[in-house]
Backbone atoms as SQL, in Angstrom:
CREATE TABLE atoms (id INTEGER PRIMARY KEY, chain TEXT, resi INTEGER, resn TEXT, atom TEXT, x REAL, y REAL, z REAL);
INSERT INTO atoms VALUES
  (1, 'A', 1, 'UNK', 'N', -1.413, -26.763, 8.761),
  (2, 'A', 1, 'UNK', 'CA', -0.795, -25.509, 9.137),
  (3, 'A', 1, 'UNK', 'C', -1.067, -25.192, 10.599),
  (4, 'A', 2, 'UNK', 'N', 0.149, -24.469, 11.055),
  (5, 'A', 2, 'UNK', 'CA', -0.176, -25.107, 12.315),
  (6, 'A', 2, 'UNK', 'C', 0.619, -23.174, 13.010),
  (7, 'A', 3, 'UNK', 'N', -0.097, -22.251, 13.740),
  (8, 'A', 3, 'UNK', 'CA', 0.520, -21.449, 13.969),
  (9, 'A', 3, 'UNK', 'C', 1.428, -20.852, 15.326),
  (10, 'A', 4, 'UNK', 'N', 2.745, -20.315, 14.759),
  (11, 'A', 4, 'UNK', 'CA', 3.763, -20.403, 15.598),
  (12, 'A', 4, 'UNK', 'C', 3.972, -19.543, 16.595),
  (13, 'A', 5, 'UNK', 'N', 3.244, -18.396, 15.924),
  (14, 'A', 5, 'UNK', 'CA', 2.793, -16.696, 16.873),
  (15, 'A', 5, 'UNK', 'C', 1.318, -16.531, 16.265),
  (16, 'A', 6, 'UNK', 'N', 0.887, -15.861, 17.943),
  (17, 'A', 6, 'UNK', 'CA', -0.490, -15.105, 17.467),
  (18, 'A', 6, 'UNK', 'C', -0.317, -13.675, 18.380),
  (19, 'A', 7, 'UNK', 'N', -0.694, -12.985, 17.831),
  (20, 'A', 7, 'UNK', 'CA', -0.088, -11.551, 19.010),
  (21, 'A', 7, 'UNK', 'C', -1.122, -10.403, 18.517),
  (22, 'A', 8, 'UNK', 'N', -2.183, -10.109, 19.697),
  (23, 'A', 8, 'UNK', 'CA', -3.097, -9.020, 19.403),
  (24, 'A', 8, 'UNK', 'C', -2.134, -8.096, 19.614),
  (25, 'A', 9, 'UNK', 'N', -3.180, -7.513, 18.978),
  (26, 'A', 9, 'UNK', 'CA', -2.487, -5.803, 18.841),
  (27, 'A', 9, 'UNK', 'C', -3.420, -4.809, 19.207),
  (28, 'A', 10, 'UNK', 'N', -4.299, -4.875, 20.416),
  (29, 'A', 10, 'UNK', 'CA', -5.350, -4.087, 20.489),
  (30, 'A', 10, 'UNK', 'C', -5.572, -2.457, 20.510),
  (31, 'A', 11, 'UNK', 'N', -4.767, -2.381, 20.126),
  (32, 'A', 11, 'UNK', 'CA', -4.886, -0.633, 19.879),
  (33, 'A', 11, 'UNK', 'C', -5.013, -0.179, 18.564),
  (34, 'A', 12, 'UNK', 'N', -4.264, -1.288, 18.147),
  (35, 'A', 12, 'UNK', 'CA', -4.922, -1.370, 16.483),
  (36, 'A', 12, 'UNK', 'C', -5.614, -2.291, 15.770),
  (37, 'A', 13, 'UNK', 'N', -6.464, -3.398, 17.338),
  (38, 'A', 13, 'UNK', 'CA', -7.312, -4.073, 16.364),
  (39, 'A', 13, 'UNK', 'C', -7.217, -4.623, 15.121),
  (40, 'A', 14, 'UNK', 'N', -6.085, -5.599, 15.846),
  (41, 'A', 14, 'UNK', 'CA', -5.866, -6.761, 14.960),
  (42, 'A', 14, 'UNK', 'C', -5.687, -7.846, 15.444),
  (43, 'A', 15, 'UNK', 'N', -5.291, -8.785, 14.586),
  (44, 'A', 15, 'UNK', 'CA', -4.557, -10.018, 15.622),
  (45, 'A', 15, 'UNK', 'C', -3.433, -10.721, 14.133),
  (46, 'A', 16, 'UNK', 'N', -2.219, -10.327, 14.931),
  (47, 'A', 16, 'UNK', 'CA', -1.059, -10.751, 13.290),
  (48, 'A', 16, 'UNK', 'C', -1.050, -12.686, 14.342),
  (49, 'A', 17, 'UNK', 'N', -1.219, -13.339, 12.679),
  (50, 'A', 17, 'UNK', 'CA', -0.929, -14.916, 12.981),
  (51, 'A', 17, 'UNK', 'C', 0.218, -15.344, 12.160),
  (52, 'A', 18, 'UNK', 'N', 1.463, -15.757, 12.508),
  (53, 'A', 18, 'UNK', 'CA', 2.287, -15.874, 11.768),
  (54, 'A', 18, 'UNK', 'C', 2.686, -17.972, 11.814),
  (55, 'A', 19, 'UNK', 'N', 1.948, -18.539, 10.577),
  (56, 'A', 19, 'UNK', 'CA', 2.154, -19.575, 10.287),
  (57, 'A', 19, 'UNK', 'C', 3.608, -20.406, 10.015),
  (58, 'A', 20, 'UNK', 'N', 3.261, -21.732, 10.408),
  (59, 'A', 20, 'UNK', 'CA', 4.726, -22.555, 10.442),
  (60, 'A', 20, 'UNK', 'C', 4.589, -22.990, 9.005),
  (61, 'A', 21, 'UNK', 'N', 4.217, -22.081, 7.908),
  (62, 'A', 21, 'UNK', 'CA', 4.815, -22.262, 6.377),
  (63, 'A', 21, 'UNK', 'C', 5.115, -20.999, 6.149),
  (64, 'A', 22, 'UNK', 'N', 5.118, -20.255, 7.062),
  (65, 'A', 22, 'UNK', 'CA', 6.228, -18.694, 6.403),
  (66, 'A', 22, 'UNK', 'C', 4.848, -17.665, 6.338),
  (67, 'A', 23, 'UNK', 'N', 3.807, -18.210, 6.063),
  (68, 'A', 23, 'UNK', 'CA', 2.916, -16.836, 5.766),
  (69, 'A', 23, 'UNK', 'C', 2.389, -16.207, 6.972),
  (70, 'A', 24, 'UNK', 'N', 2.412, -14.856, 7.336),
  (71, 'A', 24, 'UNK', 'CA', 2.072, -14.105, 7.786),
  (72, 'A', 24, 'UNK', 'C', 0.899, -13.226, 7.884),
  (73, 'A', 25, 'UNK', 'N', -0.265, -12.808, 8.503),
  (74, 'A', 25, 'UNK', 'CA', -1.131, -11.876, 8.249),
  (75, 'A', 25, 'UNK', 'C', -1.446, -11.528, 9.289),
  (76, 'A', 26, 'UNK', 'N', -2.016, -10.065, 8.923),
  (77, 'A', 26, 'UNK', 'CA', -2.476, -9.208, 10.056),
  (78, 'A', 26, 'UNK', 'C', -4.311, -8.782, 9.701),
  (79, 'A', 27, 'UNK', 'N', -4.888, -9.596, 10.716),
  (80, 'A', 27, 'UNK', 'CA', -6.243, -9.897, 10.367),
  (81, 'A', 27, 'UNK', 'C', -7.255, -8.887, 11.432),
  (82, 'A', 28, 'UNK', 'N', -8.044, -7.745, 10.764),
  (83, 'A', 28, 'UNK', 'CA', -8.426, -6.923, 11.612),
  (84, 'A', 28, 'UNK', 'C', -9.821, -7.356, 12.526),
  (85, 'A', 29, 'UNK', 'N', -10.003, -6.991, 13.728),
  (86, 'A', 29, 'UNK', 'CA', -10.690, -7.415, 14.332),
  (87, 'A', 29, 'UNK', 'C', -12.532, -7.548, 13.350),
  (88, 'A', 30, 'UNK', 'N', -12.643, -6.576, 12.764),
  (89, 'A', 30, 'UNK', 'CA', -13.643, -6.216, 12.400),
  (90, 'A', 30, 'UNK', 'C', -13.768, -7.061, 11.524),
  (91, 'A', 31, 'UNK', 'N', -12.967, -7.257, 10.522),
  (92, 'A', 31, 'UNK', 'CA', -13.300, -8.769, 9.462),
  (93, 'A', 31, 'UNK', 'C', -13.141, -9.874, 9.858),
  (94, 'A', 32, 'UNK', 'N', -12.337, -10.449, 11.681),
  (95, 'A', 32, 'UNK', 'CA', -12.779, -11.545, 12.146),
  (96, 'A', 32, 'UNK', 'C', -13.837, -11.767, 12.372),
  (97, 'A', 33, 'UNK', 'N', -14.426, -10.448, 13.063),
  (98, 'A', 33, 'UNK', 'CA', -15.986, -10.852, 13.565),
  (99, 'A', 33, 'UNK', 'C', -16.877, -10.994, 12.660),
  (100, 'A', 34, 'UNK', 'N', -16.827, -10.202, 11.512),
  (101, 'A', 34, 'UNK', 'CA', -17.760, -10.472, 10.805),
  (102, 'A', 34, 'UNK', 'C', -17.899, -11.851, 9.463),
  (103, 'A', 35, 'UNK', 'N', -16.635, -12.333, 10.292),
  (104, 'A', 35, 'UNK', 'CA', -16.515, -13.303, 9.136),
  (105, 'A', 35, 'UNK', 'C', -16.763, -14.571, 10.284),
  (106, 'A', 36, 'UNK', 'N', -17.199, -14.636, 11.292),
  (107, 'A', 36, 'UNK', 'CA', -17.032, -15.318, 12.229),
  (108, 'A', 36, 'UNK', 'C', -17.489, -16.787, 12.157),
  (109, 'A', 37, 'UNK', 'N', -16.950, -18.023, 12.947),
  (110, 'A', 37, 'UNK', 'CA', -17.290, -19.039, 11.611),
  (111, 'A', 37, 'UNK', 'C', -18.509, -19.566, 12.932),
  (112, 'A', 38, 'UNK', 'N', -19.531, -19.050, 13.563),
  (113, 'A', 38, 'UNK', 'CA', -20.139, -19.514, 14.605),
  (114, 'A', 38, 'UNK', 'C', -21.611, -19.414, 14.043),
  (115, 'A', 39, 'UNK', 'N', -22.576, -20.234, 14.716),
  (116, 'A', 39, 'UNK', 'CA', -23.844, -20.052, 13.350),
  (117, 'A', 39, 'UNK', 'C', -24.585, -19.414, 13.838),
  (118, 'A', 40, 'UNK', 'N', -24.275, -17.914, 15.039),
  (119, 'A', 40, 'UNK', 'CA', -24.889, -17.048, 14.609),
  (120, 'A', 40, 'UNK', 'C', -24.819, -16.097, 13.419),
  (121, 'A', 41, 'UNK', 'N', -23.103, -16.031, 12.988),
  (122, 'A', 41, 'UNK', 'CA', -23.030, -15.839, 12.045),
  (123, 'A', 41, 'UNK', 'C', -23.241, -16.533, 10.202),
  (124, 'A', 42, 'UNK', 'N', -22.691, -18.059, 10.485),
  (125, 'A', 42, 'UNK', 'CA', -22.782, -18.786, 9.472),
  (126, 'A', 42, 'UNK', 'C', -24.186, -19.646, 8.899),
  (127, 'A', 43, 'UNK', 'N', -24.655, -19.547, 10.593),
  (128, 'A', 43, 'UNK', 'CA', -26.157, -20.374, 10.266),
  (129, 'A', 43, 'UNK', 'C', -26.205, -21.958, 10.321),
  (130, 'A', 44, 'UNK', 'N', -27.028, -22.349, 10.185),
  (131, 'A', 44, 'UNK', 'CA', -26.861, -23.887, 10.515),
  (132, 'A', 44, 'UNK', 'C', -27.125, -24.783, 9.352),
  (133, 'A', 45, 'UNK', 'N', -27.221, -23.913, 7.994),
  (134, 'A', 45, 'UNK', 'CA', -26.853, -24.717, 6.902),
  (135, 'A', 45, 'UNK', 'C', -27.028, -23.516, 5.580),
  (136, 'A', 46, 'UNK', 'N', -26.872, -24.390, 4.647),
  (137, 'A', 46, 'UNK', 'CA', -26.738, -23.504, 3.373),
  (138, 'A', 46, 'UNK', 'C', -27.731, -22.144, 3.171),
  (139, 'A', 47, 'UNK', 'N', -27.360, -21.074, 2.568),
  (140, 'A', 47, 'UNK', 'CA', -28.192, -20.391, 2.422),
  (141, 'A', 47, 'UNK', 'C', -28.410, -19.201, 3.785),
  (142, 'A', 48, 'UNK', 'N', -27.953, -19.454, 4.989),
  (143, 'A', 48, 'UNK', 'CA', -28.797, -19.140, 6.208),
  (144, 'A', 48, 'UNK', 'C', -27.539, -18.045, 6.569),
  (145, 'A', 49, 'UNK', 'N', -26.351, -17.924, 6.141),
  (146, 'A', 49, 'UNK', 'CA', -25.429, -17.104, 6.347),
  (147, 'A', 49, 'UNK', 'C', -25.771, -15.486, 6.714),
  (148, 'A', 50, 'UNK', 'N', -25.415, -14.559, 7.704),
  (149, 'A', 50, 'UNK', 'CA', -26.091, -13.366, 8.175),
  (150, 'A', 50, 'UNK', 'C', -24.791, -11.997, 7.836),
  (151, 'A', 51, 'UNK', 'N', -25.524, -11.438, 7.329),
  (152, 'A', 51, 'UNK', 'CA', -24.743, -10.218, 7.414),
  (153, 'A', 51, 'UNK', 'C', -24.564, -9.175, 8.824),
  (154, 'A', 52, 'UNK', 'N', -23.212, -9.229, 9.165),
  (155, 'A', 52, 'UNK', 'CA', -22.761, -8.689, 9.657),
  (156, 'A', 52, 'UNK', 'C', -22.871, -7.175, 9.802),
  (157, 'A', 53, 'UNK', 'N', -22.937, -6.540, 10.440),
  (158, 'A', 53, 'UNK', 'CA', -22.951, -4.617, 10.265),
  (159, 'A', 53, 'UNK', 'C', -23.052, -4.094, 11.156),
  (160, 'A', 54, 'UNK', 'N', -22.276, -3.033, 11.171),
  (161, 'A', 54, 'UNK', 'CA', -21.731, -1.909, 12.320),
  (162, 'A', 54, 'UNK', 'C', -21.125, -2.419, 13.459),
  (163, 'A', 55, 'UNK', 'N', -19.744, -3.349, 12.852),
  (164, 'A', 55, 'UNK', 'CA', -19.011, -3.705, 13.856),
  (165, 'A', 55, 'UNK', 'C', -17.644, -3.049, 13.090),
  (166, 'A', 56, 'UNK', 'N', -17.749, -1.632, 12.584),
  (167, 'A', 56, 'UNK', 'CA', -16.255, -0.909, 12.350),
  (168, 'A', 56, 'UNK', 'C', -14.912, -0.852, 13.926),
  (169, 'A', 57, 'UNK', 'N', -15.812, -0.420, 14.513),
  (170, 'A', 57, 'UNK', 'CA', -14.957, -0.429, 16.219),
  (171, 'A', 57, 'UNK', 'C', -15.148, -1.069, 16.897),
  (172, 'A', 58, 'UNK', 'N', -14.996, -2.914, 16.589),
  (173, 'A', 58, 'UNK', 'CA', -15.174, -3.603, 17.491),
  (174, 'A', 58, 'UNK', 'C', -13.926, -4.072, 17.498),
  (175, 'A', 59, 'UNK', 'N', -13.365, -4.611, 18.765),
  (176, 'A', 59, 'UNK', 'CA', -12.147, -5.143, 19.117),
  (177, 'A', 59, 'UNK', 'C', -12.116, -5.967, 19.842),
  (178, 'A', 60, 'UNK', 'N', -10.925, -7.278, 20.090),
  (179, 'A', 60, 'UNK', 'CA', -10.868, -8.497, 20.855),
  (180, 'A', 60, 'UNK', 'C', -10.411, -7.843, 22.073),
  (181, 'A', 61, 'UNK', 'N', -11.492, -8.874, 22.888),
  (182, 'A', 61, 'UNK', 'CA', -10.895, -8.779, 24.574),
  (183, 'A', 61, 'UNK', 'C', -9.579, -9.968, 25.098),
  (184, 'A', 62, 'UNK', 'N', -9.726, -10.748, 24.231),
  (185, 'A', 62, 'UNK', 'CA', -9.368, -12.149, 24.733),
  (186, 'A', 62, 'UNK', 'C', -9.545, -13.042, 23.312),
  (187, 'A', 63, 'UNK', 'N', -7.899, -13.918, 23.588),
  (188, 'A', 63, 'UNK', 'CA', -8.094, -15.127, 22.543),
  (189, 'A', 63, 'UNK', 'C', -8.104, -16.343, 23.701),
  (190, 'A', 64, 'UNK', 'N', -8.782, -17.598, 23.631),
  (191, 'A', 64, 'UNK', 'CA', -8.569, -18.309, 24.585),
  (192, 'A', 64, 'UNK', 'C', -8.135, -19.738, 23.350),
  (193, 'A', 65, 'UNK', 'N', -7.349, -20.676, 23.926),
  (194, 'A', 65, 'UNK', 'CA', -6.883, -21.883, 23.250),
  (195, 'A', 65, 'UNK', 'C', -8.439, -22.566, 23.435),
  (196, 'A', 66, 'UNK', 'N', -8.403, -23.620, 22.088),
  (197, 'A', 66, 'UNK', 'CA', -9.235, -24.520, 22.191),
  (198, 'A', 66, 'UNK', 'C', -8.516, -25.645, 21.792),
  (199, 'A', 67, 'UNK', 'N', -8.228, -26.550, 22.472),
  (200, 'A', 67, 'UNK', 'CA', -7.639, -27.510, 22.447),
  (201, 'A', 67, 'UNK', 'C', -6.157, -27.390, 21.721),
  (202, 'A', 68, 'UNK', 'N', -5.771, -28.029, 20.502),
  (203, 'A', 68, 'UNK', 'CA', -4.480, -27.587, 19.834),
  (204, 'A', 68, 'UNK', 'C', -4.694, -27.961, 18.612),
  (205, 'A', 69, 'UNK', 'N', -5.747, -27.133, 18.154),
  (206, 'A', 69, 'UNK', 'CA', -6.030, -26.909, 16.778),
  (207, 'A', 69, 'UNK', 'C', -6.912, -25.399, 16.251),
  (208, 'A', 70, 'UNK', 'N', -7.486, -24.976, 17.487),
  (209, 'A', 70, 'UNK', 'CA', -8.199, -23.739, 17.330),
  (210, 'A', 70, 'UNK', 'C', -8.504, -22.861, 18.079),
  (211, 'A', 71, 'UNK', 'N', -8.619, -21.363, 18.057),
  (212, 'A', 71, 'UNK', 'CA', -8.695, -20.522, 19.251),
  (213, 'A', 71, 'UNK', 'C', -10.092, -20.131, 19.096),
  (214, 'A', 72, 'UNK', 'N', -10.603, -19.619, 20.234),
  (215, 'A', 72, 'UNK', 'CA', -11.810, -18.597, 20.501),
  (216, 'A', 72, 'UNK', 'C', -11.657, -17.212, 20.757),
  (217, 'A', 73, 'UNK', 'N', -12.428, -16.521, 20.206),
  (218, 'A', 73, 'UNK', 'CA', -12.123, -14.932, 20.146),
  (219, 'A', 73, 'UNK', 'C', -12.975, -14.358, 20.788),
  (220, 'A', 74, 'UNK', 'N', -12.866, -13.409, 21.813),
  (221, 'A', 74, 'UNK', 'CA', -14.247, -13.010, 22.602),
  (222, 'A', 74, 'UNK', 'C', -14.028, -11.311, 22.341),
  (223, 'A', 75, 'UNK', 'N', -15.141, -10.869, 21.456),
  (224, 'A', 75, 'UNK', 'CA', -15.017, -9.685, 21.296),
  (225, 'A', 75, 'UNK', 'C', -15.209, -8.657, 22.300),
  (226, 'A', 76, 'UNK', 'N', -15.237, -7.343, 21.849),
  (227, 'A', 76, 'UNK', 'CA', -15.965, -6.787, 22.896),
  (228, 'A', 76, 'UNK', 'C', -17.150, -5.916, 22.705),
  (229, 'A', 77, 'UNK', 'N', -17.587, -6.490, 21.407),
  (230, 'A', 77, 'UNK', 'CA', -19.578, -6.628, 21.406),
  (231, 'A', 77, 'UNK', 'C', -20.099, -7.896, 22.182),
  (232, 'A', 78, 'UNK', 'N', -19.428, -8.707, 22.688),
  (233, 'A', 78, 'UNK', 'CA', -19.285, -10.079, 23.600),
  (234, 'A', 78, 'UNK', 'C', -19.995, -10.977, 22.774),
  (235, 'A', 79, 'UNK', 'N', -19.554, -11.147, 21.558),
  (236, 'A', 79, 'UNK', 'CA', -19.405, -12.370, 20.691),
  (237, 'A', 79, 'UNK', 'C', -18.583, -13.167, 21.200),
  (238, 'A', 80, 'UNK', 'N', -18.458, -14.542, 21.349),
  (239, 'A', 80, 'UNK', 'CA', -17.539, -15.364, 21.887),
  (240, 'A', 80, 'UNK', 'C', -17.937, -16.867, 21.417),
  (241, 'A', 81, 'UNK', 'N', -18.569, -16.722, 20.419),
  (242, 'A', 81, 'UNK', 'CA', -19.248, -18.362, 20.051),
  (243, 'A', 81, 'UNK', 'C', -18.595, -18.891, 18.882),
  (244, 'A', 82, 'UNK', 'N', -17.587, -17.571, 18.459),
  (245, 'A', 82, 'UNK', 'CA', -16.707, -18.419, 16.678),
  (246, 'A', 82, 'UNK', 'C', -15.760, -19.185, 17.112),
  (247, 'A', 83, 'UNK', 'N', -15.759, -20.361, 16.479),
  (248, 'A', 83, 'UNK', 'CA', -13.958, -21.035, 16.966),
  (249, 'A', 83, 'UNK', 'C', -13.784, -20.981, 15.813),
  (250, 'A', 84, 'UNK', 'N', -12.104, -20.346, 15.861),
  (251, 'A', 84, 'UNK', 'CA', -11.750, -19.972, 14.589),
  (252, 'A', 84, 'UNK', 'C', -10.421, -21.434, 14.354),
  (253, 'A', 85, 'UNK', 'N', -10.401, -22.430, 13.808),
  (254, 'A', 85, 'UNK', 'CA', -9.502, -23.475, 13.581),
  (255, 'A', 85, 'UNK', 'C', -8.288, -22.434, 12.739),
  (256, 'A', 86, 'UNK', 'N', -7.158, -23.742, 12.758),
  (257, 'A', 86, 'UNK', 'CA', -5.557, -22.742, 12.019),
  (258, 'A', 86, 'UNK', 'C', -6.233, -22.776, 10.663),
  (259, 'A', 87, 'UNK', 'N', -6.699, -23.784, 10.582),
  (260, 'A', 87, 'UNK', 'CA', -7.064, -23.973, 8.948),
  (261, 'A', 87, 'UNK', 'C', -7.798, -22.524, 8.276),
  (262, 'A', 88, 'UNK', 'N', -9.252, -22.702, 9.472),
  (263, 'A', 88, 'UNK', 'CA', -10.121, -21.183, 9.060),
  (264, 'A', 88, 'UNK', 'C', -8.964, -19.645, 8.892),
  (265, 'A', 89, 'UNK', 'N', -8.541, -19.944, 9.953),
  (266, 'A', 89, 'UNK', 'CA', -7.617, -18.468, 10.095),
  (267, 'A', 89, 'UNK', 'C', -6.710, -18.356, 9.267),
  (268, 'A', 90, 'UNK', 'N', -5.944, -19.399, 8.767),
  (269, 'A', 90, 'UNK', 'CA', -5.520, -19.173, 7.291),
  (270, 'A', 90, 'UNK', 'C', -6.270, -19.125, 6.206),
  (271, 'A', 91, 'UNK', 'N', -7.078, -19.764, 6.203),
  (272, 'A', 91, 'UNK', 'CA', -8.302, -19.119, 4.572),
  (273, 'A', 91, 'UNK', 'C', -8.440, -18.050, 5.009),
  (274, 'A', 92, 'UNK', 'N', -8.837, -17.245, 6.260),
  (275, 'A', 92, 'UNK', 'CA', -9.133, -15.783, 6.323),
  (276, 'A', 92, 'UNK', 'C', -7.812, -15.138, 5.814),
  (277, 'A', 93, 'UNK', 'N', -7.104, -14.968, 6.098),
  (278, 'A', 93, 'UNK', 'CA', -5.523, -14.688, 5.764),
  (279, 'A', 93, 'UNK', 'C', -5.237, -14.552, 4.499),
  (280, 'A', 94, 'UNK', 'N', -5.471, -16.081, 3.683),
  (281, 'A', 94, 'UNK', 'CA', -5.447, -15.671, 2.013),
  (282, 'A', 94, 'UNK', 'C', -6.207, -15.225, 0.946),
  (283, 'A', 95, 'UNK', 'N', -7.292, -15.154, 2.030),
  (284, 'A', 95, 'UNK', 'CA', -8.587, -14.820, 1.035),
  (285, 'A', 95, 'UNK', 'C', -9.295, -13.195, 1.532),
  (286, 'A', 96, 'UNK', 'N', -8.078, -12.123, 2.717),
  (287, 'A', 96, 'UNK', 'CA', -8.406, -11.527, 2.906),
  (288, 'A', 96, 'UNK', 'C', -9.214, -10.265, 1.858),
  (289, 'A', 97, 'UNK', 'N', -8.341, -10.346, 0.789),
  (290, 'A', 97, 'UNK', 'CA', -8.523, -9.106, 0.103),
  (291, 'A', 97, 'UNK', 'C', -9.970, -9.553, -0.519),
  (292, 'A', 98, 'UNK', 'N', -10.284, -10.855, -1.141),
  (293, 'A', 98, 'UNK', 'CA', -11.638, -11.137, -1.904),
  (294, 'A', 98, 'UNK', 'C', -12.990, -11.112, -1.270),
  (295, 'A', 99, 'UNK', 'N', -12.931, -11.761, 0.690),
  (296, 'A', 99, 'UNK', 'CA', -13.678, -11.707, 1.254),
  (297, 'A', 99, 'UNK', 'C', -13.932, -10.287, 1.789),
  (298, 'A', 100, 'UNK', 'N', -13.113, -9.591, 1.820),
  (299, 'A', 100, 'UNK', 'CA', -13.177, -7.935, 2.570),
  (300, 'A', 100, 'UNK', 'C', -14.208, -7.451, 1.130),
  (301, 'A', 101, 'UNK', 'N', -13.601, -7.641, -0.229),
  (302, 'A', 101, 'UNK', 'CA', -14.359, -6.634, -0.870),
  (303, 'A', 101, 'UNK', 'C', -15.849, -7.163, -1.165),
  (304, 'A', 102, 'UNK', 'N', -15.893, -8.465, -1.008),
  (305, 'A', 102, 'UNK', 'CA', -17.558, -8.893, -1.152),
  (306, 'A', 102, 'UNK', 'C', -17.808, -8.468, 0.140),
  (307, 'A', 103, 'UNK', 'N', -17.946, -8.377, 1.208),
  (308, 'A', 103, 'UNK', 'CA', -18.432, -8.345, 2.209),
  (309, 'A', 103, 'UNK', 'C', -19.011, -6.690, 2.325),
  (310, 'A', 104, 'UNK', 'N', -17.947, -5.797, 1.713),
  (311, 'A', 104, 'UNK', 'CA', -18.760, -4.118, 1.224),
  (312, 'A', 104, 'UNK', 'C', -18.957, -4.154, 0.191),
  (313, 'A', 105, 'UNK', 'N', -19.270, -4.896, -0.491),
  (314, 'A', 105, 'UNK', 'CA', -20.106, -5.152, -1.772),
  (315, 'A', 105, 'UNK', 'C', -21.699, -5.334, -1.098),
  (316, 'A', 106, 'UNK', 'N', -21.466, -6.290, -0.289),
  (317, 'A', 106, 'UNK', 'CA', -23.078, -6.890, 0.172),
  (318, 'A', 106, 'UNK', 'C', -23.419, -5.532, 1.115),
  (319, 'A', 107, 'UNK', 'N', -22.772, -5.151, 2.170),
  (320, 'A', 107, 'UNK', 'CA', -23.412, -3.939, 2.972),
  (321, 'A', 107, 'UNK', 'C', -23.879, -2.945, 1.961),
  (322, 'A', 108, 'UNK', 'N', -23.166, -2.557, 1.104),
  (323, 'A', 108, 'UNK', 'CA', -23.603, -1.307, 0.125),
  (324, 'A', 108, 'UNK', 'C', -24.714, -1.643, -0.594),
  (325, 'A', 109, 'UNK', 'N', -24.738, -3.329, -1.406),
  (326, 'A', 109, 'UNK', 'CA', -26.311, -3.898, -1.994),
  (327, 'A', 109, 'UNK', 'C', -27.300, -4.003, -0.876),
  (328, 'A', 110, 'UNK', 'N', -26.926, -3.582, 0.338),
  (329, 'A', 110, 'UNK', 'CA', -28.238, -3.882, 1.210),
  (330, 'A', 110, 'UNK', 'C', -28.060, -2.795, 2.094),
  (331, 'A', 111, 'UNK', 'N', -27.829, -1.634, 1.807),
  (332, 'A', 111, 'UNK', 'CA', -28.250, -0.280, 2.308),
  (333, 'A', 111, 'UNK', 'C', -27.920, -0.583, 3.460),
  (334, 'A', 112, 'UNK', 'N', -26.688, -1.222, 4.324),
  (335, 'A', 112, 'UNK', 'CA', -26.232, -1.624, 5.550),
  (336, 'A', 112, 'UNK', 'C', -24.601, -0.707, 5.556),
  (337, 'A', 113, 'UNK', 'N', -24.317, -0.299, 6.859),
  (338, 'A', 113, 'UNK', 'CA', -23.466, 0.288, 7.100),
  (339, 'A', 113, 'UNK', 'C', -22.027, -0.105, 8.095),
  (340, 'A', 114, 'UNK', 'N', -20.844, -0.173, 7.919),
  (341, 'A', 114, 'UNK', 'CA', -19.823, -0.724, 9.343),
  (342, 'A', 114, 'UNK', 'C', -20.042, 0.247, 10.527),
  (343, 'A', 115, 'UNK', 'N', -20.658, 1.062, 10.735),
  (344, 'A', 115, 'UNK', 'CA', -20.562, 1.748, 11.784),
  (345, 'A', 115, 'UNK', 'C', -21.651, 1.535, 12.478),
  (346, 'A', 116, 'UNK', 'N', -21.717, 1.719, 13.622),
  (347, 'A', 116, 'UNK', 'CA', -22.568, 1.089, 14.774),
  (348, 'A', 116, 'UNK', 'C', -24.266, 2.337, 14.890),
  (349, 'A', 117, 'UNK', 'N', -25.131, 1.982, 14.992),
  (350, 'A', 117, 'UNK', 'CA', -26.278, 2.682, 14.669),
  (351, 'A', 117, 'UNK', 'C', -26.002, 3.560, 16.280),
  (352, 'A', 118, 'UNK', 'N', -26.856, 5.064, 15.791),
  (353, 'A', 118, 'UNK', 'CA', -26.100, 5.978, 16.720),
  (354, 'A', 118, 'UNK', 'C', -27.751, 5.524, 17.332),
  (355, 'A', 119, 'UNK', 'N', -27.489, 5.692, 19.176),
  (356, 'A', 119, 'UNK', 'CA', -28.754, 6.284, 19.715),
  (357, 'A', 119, 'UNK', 'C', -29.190, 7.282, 20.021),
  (358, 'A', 120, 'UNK', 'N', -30.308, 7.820, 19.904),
  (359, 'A', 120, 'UNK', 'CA', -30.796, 9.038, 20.512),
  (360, 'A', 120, 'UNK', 'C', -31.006, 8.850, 22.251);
């Protein structure tokens, strides 16, 4: 799968990827990042995977090409280490609704919040 449009939408913090098999999605910044496939997020092997939290208002600065199979996303918490392949970005795409609701499943089992910790 190989995609034909990618078009942020930064005011609404997204990024719609519209695939050369017809499927379409509009993938919000906040569940890219936190789904991010880089091993600060994923870890460097089984088990080591990190929860994500209080990235509700985070948004992309920049997609940059990585070669011609995968892009890089540079947020603007200045994450910039996920390469997201077409392949990944379509499992994010079809598996949005299952991975979104485990993912506030786990913040709520671990007393963790999407919103960014306030400072005094």
């Amino acid at each position: 799968m190989t995609p034909t449009e990618l078009r942020l939408r930064r005011a609404e913090k997204t990024l719609d990827v519209t695939f050369d098999d017809g499927s379409v999605f509009s993938l919000p910044a906040e569940y890219l990042r936190v789904e991010s496939p880089s091993a600060e997020v994923q870890g460097h092997g089984p088990g080591q995977r990190k929860v994500v939290f209080g990235k509700r208002h985070v948004g992309i600065l920049n997609i940059e090409p990585v070669g011609h199979y995968a892009i890089r996303l540079i947020f603007d918490d200045l994450h910039d280490s996920g390469i997201y392949s077409w392949e990944f970005l379509h499992q994010l795409g079809r598996e949005y609704e299952f991975r979104w609701a485990a993912y506030l499943d786990e913040l709520a089992a671990r007393g963790l919040s999407r919103d960014p910790a306030h400072r005094p």
